[in-house]
C-alpha positions as CSV (number, residue, x, y, z in Angstrom):
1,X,14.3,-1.7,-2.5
2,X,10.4,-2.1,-2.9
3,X,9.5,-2.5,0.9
4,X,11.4,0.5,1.6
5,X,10.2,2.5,-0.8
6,X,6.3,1.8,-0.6
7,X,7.1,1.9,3.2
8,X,8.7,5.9,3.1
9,X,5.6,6.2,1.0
10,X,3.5,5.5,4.3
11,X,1.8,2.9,2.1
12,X,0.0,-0.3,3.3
13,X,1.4,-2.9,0.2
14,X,1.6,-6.3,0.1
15,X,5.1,-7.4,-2.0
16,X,5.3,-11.0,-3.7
17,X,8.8,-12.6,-5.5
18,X,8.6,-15.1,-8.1
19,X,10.9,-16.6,-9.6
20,X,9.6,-17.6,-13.0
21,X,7.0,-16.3,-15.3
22,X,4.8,-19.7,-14.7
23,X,4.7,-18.8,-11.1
24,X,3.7,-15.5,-11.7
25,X,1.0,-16.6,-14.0
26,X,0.1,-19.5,-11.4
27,X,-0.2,-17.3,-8.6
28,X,-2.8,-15.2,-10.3
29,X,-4.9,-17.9,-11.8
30,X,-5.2,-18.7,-8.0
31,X,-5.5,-15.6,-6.1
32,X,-6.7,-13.0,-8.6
33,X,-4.7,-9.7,-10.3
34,X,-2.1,-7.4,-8.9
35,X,-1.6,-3.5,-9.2
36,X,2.0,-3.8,-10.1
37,X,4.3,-6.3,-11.4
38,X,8.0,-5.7,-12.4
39,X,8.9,-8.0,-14.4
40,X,12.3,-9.1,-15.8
41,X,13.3,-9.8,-19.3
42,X,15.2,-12.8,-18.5
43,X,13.8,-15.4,-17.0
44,X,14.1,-19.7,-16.9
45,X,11.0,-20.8,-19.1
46,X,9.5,-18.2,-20.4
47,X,10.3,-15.3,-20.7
48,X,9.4,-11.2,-20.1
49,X,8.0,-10.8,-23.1
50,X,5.5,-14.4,-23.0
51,X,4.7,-14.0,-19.8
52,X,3.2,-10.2,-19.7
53,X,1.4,-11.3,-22.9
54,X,-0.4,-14.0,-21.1
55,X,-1.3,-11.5,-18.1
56,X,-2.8,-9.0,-20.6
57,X,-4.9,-11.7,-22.1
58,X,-6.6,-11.4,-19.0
59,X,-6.0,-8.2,-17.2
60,X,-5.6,-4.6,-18.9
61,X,-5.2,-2.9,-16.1
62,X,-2.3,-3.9,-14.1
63,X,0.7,-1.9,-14.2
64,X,3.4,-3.5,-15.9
65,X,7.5,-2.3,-15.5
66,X,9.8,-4.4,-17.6
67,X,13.8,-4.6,-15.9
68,X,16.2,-5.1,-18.9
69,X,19.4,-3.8,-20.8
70,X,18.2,-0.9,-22.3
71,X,19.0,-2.3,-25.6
72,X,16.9,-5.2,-24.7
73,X,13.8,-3.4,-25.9
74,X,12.3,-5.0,-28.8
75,X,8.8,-3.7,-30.9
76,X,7.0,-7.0,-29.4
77,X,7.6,-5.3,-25.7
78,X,4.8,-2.3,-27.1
79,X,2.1,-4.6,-27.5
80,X,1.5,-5.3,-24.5
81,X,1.7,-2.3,-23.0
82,X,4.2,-1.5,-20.1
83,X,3.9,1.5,-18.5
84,X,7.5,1.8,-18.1
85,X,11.0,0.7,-18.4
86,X,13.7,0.1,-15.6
87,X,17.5,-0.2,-16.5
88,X,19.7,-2.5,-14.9
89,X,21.0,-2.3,-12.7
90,X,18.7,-1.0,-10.8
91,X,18.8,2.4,-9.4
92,X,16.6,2.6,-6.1
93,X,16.2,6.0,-7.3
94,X,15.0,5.6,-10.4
95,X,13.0,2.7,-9.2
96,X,11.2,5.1,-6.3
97,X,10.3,7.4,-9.0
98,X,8.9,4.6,-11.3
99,X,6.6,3.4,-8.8
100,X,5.8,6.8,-7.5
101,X,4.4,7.4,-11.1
102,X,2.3,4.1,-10.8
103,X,0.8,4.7,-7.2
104,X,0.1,8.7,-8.7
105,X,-1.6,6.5,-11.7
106,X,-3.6,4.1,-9.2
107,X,-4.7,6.8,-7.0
108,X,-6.6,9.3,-9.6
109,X,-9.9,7.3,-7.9
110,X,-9.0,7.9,-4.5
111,X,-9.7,5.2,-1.9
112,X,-13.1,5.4,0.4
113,X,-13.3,4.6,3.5
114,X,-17.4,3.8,4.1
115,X,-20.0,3.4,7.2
116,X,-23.3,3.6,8.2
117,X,-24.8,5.5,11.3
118,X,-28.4,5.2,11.9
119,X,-29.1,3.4,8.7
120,X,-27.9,6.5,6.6
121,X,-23.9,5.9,4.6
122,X,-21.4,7.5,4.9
123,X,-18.2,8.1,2.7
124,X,-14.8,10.3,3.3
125,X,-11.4,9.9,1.6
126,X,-9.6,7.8,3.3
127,X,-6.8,9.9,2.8
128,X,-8.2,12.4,5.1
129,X,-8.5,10.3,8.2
130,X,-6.2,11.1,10.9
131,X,-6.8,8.6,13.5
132,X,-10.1,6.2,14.9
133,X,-11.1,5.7,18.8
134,X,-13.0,3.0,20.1
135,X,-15.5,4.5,22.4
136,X,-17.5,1.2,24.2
137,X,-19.9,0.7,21.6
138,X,-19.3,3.8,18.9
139,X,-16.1,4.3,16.7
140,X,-15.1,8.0,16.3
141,X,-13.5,8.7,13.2
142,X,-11.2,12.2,13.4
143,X,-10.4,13.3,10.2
144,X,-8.9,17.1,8.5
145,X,-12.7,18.0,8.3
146,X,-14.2,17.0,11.6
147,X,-15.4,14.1,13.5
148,X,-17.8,11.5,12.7
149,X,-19.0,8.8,14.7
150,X,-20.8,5.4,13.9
151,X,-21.2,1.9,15.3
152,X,-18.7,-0.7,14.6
153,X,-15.8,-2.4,16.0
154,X,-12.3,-1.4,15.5
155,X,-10.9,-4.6,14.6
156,X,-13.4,-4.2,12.0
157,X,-12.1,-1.0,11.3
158,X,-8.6,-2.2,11.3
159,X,-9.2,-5.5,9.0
160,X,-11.5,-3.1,6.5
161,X,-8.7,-0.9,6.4
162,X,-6.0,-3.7,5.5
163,X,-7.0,-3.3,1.7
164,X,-6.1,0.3,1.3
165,X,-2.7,1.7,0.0
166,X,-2.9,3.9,3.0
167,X,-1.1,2.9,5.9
168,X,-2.7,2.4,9.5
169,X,-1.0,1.4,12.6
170,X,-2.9,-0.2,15.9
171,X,-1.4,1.3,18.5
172,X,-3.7,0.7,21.5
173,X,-7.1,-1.2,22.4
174,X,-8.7,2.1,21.3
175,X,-6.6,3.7,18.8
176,X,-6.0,2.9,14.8
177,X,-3.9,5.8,13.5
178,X,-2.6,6.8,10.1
179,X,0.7,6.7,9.6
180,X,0.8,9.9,7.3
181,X,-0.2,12.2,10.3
182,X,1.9,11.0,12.9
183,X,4.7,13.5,14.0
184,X,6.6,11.7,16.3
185,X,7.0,7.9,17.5
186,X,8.5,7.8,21.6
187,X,8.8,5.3,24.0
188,X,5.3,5.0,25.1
189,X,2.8,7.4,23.1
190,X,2.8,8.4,19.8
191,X,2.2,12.4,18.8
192,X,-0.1,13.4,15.9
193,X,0.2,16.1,13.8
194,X,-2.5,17.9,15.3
195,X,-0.8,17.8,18.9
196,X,-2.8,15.0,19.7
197,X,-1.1,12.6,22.3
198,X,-2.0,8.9,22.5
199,X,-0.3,5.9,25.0
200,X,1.1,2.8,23.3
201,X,-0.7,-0.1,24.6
202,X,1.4,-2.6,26.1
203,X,0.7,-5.5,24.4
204,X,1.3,-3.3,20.9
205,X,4.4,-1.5,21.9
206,X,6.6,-4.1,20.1
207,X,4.7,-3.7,16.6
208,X,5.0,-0.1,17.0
209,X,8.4,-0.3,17.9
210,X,9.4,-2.4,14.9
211,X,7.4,-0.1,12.7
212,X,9.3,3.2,13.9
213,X,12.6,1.4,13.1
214,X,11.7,0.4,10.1
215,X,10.8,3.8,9.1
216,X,14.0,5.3,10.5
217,X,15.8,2.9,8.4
218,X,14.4,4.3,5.2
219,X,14.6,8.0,6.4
């Protein structure tokens, strides 16, 4: 239900499973903190409750969504500060507009998207980016406000990109577009929003083409 959720969404999000609260926990002390966790009430070892009061001892921030009976709810679960509560069993609805109101939360600082051209930075929303073209040795960035250009290469593009919540899709050698402003997905070009018209490599045509049928799965 997650993945196709964030995935309508046009969001770029990585999704984890554990099956315990230690491997939660574990996972963390290894790799760092997470935006989201939905976490159940029942669990083997310990439980809900323990294991979101161990995350808080170490990260306020995270956005926390117990799953239980609703008259699971106990005064303990307010102390550590959930940001919500999903019934079971789950309704993908209600679940789509629980995380909608966590990504609304996460993006009041909107992500930035930053570069340099002739040792001067740059910043734009990355939420105004419609597509970037590699251009030999320049990158043009088109975006709602105009065009900018500035040295780099677009796999650098692409893998600085592969943070954001935003998603972007390689489609060609010379093309990294966002998802949110594409129109239309055929056989070999894809159709922007501004009437734009780009070819599918060859050698990306099956990503694309998994990524179009994901999305009409969720549609």
């Amino acid at each position: 239900m997650v993945k196709s959720i964030v995935y309508s969404l046009g969001l770029n999000v990585e999704i984890k499973c554990f099956q315990s609260g230690e491997d939660l926990l574990w996972e963390i002390e290894q790799k760092g903190n997470m935006d989201i966790i939905l976490l159940d009430l029942e669990m083997g070892g310990i439980n809900g409750v323990e294991t979101a009061r161990q995350l808080r001892k170490k990260d306020n921030r995270v956005i926390l969504f117990f799953i239980s009976y609703h008259d699971q709810y106990c005064k303990e679960i307010i102390n550590v500060q959930p940001f919500g509560f999903i019934d079971k069993p789950v309704s993908e609805v209600k679940l789509e507009s629980a995380l909608k109101e966590a990504f609304k939360a996460m993006s009041q600082k909107e992500e930035i998207f930053e570069y340099t051209y002739k040792k001067v930075p740059y910043k734009i929303l990355v939420s105004k980016i419609r597509y970037f073209e590699s251009d030999k040795r320049e990158v043009n960035l088109y975006s709602t406000d105009g065009v900018y250009s500035f040295y780099k290469k677009l796999d650098e593009v692409e893998a600085q990109l592969e943070q954001m919540n935003i998603k972007f899709l390689r489609i060609s050698k010379s093309y990294l577009v966002n998802m949110n402003y594409v129109k239309e997905f055929r056989f070999e070009k894809v159709v922007m929003d501004d009437s734009k018209e780009f070819k599918i490599g060859p050698k990306y045509k099956d990503k694309v083409r998994k990524s179009y049928i994901e999305l009409m799965r969720i549609s």
